[in-house]
Steps between C-alpha positions, in 0.01 A plus 500: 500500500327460806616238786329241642676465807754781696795560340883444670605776290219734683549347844851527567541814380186657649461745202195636462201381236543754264850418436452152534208491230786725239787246544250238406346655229845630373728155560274161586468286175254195510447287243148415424497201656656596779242733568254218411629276759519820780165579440373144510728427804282817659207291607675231655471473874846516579589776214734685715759196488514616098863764477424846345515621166851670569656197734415294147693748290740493715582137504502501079781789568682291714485197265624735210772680681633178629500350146286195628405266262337201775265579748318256802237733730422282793176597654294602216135641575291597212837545310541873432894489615531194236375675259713800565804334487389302203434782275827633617649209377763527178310167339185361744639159613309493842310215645256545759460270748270505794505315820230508728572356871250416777 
């Protein structure tokens, strides 16, 4: 998979793009329309506000090793982190709601 926006993963631990591109082609999974909504969420002006493909798998681990079953995200922006945790969820009761303040 290729990223739309710079990874956390690749940033903090300055390794270099070769090894980068193998631990995402060996451990990032992305649902199809995850990848959908990344890609999609590319052309917006403010794309770099959208987490990476790994900070997303990261947040379904955490919901799964923490056993969550409820989830609230405040501060949603295309919703790429919701729908990470979502998927991550045992049975998908989530509800969305967005807020927007002037």
């Amino acid at each position: 998979p290729h990223m739309s926006n710079t990874s956390t993963l690749k940033r903090e631990l300055q390794i270099s793009p070769e090894l980068f591109s193998y631990i995402l082609d060996v451990s990032v999974k992305e649902s199809d329309v995850q990848r959908r909504l990344r890609d999609e969420t590319a052309n917006h002006p403010r794309a770099g506000m959208q987490i990476s493909i790994d900070e997303g798998q990261f947040l379904a681990f955490l919901v799964k090793l923490l056993g969550a079953v409820n989830c609230i995200e405040i501060g949603v922006f295309t919703g790429y982190s919701s729908l990470s945790v979502a998927q991550a969820l045992p049975h998908v009761r989530f509800v969305i709601i967005s807020f927007i303040i002037l």
